[in-house]
N, C-alpha and C positions, 0 to 999 in steps of 0.2 A: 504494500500500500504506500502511497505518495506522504500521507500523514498519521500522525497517531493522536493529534491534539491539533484544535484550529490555533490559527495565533493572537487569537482574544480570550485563552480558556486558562491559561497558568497560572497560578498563586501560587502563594509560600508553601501550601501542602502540599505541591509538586517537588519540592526542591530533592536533589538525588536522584530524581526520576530521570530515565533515560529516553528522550522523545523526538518526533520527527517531524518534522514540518515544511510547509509548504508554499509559497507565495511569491507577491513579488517585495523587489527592493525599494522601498517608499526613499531611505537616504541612506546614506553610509558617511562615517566618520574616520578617517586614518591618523594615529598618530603615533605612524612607524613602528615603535614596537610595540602597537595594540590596534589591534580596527574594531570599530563598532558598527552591527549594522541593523535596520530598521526591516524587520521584515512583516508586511503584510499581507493579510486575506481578508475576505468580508467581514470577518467577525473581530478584526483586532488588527493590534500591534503588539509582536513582542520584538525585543532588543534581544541581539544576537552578538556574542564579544569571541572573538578570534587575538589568542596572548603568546605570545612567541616565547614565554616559559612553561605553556600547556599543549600550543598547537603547533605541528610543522610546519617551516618553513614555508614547504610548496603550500602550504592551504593559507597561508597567512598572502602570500602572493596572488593568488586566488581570488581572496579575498578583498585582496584591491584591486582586483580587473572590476571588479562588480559596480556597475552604475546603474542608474537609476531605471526602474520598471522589468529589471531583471528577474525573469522567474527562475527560481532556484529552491532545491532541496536540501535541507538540510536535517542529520543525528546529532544529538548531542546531550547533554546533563545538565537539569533545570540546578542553578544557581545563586545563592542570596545576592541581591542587586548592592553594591556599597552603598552608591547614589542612588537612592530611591526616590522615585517621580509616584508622586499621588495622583496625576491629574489623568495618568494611564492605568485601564486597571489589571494590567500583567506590569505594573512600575516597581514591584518589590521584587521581581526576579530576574534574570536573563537567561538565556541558555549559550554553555561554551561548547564549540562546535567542534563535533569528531571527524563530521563527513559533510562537504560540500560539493553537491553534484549543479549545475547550469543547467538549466533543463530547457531554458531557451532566453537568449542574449535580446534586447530592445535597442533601435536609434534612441538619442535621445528625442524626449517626448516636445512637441510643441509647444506645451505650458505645463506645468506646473502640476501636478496629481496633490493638491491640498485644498485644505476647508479655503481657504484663503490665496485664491488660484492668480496667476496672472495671463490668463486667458479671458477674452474677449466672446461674446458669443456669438460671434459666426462660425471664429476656429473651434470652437468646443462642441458645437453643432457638426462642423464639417470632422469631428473625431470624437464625437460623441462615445462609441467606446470605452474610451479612455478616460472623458468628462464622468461615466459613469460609476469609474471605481475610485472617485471624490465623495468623500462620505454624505454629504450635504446632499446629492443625488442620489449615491444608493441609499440614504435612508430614508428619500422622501419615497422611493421605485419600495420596497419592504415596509414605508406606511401604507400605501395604496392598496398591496398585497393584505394588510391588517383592515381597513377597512370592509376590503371585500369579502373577505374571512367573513368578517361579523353581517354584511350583508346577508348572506348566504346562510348561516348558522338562526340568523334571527325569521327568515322566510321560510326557511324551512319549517321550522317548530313549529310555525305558523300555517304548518302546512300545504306551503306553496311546492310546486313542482318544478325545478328549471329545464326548459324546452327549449332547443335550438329550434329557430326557425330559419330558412335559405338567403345567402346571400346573391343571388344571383333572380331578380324577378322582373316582376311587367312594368316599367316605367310607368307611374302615373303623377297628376299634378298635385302634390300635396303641398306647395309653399316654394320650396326652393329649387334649384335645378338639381337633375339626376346627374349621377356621373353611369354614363351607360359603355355596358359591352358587347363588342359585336360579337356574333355568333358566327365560327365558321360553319356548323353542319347545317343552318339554317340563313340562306345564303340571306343576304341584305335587313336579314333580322338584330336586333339589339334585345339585353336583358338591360336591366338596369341596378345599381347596387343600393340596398335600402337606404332612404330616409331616417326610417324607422320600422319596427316590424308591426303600423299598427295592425294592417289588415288582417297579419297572420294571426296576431293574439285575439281579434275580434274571432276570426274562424275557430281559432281552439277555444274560448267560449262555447260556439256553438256545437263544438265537439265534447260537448261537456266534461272540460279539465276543468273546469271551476277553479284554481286558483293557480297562476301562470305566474311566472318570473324568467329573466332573463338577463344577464349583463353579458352584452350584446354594442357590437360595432355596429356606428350608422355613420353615414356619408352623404355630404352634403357639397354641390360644386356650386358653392356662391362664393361673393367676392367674399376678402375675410377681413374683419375689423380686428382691433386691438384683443389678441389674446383666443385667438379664434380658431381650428383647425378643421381641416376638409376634412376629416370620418375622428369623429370622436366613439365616448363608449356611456351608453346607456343601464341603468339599471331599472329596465323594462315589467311592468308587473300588470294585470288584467285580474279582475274576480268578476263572479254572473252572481248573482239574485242580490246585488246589494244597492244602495243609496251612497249617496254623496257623503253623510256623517259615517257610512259604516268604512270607507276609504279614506275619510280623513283620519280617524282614529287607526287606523293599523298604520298611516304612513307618518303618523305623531308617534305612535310605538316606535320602527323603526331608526326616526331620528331620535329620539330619547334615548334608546337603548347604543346609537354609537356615541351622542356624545359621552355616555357614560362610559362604556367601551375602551372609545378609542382617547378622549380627552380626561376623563372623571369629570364629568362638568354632572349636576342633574338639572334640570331644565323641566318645570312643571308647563309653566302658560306657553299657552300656542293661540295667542290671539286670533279672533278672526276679524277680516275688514273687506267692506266691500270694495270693487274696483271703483266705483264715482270717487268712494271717499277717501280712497291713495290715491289719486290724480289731484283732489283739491287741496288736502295736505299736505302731500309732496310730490306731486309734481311728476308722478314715474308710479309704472304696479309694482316694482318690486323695494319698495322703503327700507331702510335702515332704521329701524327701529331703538334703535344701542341710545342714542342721543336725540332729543328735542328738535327741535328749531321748526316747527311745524307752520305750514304756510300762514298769513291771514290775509285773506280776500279786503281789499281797501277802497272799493270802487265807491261807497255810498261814503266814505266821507276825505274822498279823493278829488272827487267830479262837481263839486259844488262852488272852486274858484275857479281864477282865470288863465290859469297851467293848463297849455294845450295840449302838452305832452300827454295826461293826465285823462284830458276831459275826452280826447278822441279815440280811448284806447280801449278795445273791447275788456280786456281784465290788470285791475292793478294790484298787485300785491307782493307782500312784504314778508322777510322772516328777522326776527330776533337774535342776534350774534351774540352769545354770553358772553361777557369781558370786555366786548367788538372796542368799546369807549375808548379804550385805552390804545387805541389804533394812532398812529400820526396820520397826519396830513396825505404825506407821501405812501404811508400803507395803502389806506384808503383810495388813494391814487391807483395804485397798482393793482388796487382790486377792480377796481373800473376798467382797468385796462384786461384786469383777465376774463372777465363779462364777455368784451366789447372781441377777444378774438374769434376769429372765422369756426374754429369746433363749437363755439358758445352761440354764436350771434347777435347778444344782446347788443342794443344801439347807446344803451348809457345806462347810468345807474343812481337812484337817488337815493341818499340816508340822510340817515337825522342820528344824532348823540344824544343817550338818555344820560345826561348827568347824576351825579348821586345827590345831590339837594334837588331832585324832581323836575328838575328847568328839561328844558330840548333845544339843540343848535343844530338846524337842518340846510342841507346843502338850496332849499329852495322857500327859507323864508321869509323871504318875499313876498310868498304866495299862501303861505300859511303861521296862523299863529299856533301860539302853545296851546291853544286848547284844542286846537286841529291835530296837534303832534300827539298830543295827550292820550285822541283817539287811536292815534295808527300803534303807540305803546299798549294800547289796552287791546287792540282787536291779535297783533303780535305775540303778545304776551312778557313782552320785554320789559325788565327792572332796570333799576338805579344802575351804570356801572355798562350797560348795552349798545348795542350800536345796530340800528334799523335800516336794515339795506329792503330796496324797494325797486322792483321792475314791473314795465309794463307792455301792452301790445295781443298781439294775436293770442286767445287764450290756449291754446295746447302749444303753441312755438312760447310764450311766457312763463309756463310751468317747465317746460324742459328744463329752461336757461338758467330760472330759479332754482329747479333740482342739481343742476347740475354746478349753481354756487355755493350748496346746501353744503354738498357733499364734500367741496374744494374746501371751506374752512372747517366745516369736521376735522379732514384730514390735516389742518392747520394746526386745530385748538387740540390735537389727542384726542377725540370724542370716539374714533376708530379701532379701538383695543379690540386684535385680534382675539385675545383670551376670553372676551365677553361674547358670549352667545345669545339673539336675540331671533329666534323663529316666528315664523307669522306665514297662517292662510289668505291670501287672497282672493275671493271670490266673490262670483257674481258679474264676469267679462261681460262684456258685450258678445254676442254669439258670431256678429259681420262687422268687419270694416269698411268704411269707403273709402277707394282709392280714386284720391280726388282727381288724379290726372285724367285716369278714364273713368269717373263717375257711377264704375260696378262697384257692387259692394264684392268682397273675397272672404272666408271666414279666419276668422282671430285666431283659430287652434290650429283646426282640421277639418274639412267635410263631415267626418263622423261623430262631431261634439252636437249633444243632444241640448235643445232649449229648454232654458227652464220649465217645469210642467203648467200647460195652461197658456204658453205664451207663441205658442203654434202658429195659430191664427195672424198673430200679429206680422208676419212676415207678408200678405200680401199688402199690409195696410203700411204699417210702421218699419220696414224690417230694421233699421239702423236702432230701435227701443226694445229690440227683443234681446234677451238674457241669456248667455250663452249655461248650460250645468257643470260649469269649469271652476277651476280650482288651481292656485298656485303654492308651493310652497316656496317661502325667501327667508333665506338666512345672510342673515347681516349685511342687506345690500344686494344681496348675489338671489337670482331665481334659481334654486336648486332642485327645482322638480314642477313638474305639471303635468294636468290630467282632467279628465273628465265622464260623466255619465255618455256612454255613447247612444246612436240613433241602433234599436234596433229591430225595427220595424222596413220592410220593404220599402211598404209606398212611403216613410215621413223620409226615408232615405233620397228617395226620387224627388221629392218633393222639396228638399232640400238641394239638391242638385242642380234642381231648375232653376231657382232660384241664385246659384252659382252662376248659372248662366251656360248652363249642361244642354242640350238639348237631349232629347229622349236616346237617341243614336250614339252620342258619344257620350252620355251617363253609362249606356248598355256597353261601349266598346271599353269604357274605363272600369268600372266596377261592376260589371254583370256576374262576374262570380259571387264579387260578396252579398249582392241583394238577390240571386237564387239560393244562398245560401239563406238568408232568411225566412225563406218559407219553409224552410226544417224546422220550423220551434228554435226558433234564435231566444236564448235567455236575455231579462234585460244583464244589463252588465257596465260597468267600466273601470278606470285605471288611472295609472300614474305614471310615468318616468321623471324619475332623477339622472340629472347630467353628472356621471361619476366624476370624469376629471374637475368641475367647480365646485362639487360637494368634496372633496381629498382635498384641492389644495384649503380650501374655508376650515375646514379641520385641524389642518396642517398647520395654520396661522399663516396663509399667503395668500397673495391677490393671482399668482400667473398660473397657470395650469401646465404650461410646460415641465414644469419642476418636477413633476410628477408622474408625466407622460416619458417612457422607456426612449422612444423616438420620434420626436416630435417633426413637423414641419412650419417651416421661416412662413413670414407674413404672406411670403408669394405663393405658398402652397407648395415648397421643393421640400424634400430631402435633401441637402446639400451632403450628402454624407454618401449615400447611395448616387447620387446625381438625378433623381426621378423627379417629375416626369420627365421621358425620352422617345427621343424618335425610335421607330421600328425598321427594321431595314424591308425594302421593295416587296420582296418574296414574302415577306408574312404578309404586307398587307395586300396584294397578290391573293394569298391564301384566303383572307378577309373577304376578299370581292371590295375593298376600299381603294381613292381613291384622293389623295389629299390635296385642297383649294387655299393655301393660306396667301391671305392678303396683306404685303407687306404696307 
């Protein structure tokens, strides 16, 4: 065998022991007639000392050939350490080495193999590998591996089943684009690779598995924004005969049970909030609930002087900055200026200072006295010591802008503590969106999210007032799960599709399996997915999910490591029946 003990496992009650190990060479130290060397594996660091009053010659020479990432074997006799380091926990011993075998020599390495790397990440990306055996990545690649453990461990009990469903299916419109593949044996045909597996979890409903799970890759070819990747990994879950609260309660179980798990957090309240009433107080469905700053609407006592800005603006309003007072001049400045950038688009920004003797000094008073200020203090919620930042304009472009300042001095004032855990339902969507440009409505989920009950009808009168039976879960900021009661009736299926703007013809060419399947006795039924890599790093205490992700792809959607995506050569696509048009 290669080892008899990893090189994170020695203590003192090893010492005398004669052991073998295996790894590579994290550093090495020479100092002529002694070398020290650092040898690693996943589980550790032990110190390795080669003494030219113990060891020969030729192994001491050996031993300074060894540079850095060198995998190498080594016997030898666990030994009291003189210099003992506490901050390793094999630091009270070392091993002096009887036999050093190379088992395979490394160039050196690009950067750095440490917590503390001088690598960049493109190069760490393009040798990712190697990025890997940096503790800081393999520990967060063996948290992920703990998460899903207890995923698994907790749906089970719970008597879920996990079922692989096929990556290889019928392209259909669910939201984003397919990334599809051609078929050779079917010549000018494509599959395409999942979204997500809703259809198939609908169908094993109606196969009466009654309670489904799956963590399960989906893929998505759209452009990619900050922190985004073309096929991420789902924690896929469907049950039949239940309600909305019978789904929220097992996936409040689930979260509960890992932050206890995997953080020791426990975590009772799982607020619920409706979707109108996180758009008016903060500005986004998915809130951060950790800290305050909660919107207040300012239009009624905004609109009543001769500020144009003010008086033209479909929605004004304000949030309360704790301490904000204490801002300069020039802060303040700067916060305007961070508003007014092109990701923000705000066009400017008004505040007022809540002094601690009660007074207010506002950037526009002018136009308003203290008792006008007094009001935007009281509707804000802002005390003595505050600072009343105040936007206005289009009311969903004004709430973004405001969310999006919300969040900038959170992350200012420390209000952001990754260690605090604040979970929250969202429900009650809208069921359609309208997309203003072409004036259809599309739905907010998915084709398959059922309206709330009773509100059927309103789709040919109202349809932008109907209520989607949807559900979000957010943890701290971040949507880490969503789901819904699905449509499982044929015709509210069709009828829903119409409404899409489906014609009878291509509802049938797109989804005519899942609505024949309906007419078996489809249970009612539905679900939830968690987005594994946002819920791991949220755990983790990080905002980026690469961290996380084993092999992740750059904002353009490469591997830079692999070089993919890549051309194919003539002859395959030959094979393909394809024939490629790219337009420089």
């Amino acid at each position: 065998m290669y080892r008899s003990h990893s090189c994170g496992e020695l203590r003192a009650s090893h010492i005398n022991t004669e052991v073998t190990l295996a790894g590579w060479v994290q550093k090495s130290r020479d100092k002529g007639f002694m070398v020290w060397v650092d040898l690693r594996d996943r589980y550790g660091i032990t110190q390795l000392i080669f003494d030219e009053e113990r060891t020969p010659k030729e192994m001491i020479e050996k031993a300074k050939s060894l540079g850095r990432e060198f995998v190498i074997q080594v016997t030898g006799t666990v030994i009291e350490r003189e210099a003992k380091n506490s901050k390793m926990d094999t630091g009270a011993v070392e091993v002096l080495v009887s036999k050093l075998e190379i088992l395979n020599a490394s160039v050196t390495p690009p950067f750095t193999i440490e917590d503390k790397t001088d690598g960049g990440e493109d190069i760490r990306m393009k040798y990712r590998y190697l990025d890997i055996r940096r503790n800081p990545v393999k520990d967060s690649l063996i948290f992920r591996h703990k998460v899903a453990m207890e995923v698994r461990k907790y749906l089970s009990d719970a008597e879920f089943i996990e079922v692989e469903t096929p990556y290889l299916i019928k392209s259909t419109p669910e939201g984003a684009r397919d990334f599809v593949v051609p078929s050779r044996m079917n010549e000018g045909q494509f599959y395409a690779l999942p979204q997500s597996p809703q259809t198939f979890k609908q169908l094993l409903m109606v196969g009466g598995m009654d309670k489904y799970f799956q963590i399960v890759k989906c893929f998505r070819d759209e452009d990619l924004r900050a922190d985004r990747q073309p096929e991420f990994t789902q924690i896929d879950c469907e049950m039949a005969f239940v309600e909305q609260e019978d789904i929220l309660n097992i996936f409040e179980g689930l979260t509960r049970h890992l932050l206890k798990e995997v953080n020791n957090v426990e975590v009772e309240k799982f607020p619920r909030m409706l979707y109108d009433d996180a758009m008016k107080l903060y500005g986004n469905d998915k809130p951060d609930i950790r800290f305050g700053m909660e919107f207040g609407e300012l239009n009624a006592v905004t609109q009543h002087k001769d500020f144009g800005v003010f008086n033209s603006a479909e929605l004004v309003v304000g949030i309360a900055v704790p301490g904000g007072n204490a801002y300069t001049r020039k802060e303040i400045d700067n916060i305007i200026k961070w508003v007014k950038r092109p990701q923000v688009g705000a066009l400017g920004m008004i505040y007022a200072r809540v002094n601690e003797d009660g007074s207010f000094k506002s950037s526009v008073d002018k136009f308003y006295d203290q008792e006008d200020l007094a009001k935007w203090a009281e509707i804000t919620g802002a005390k003595p010591g505050d600072l009343v930042c105040v936007l206005s304009g289009e009311t969903n472009k004004v709430r973004a802008q405001l969310s999006a300042l919300r969040m900038e001095l959170a992350e200012r004032l420390g209000l952001r503590d990754p260690k605090v855990f604040a979970p929250l339902w969202v429900i009650d969507f809208p069921l359609l969106e309208l997309d203003e440009e072409t004036g259809h409505y599309h739905a907010m989920h998915h084709p398959f999210t059922s309206p709330k009950p009773g509100q059927m009808e309103l789709l040919d009168t109202d349809p932008g007032a109907v209520k989607a039976n949807a559900y979000d879960l957010v943890l701290n900021g971040n949507e880490i799960g969503g789901g819904s009661i699905r449509i499982h009736d044929k015709q509210m299926q069709a009828t829903m599709l119409k409404h899409l703007g489906f014609s009878e013809e291509d509802a049938r060419a797109q989804f005519g399996f899942l609505m024949d399947a309906f007419e078996y006795g489809a249970p009612p039924h539905g679900g939830l997915a968690f987005g594994l890599d946002r819920l791991v790093a949220i755990l983790g205490g990080q905002e980026t999910i690469r961290d996380f992700i084993a092999f992740p792809k750059n904002n353009s959607g490469r591997d830079v490591m692999i070089d993919a995506p890549a051309f194919i050569d003539d002859d395959q696509l030959k094979e393909l029946s394809l024939k490629l048009n790219i337009q420089k």
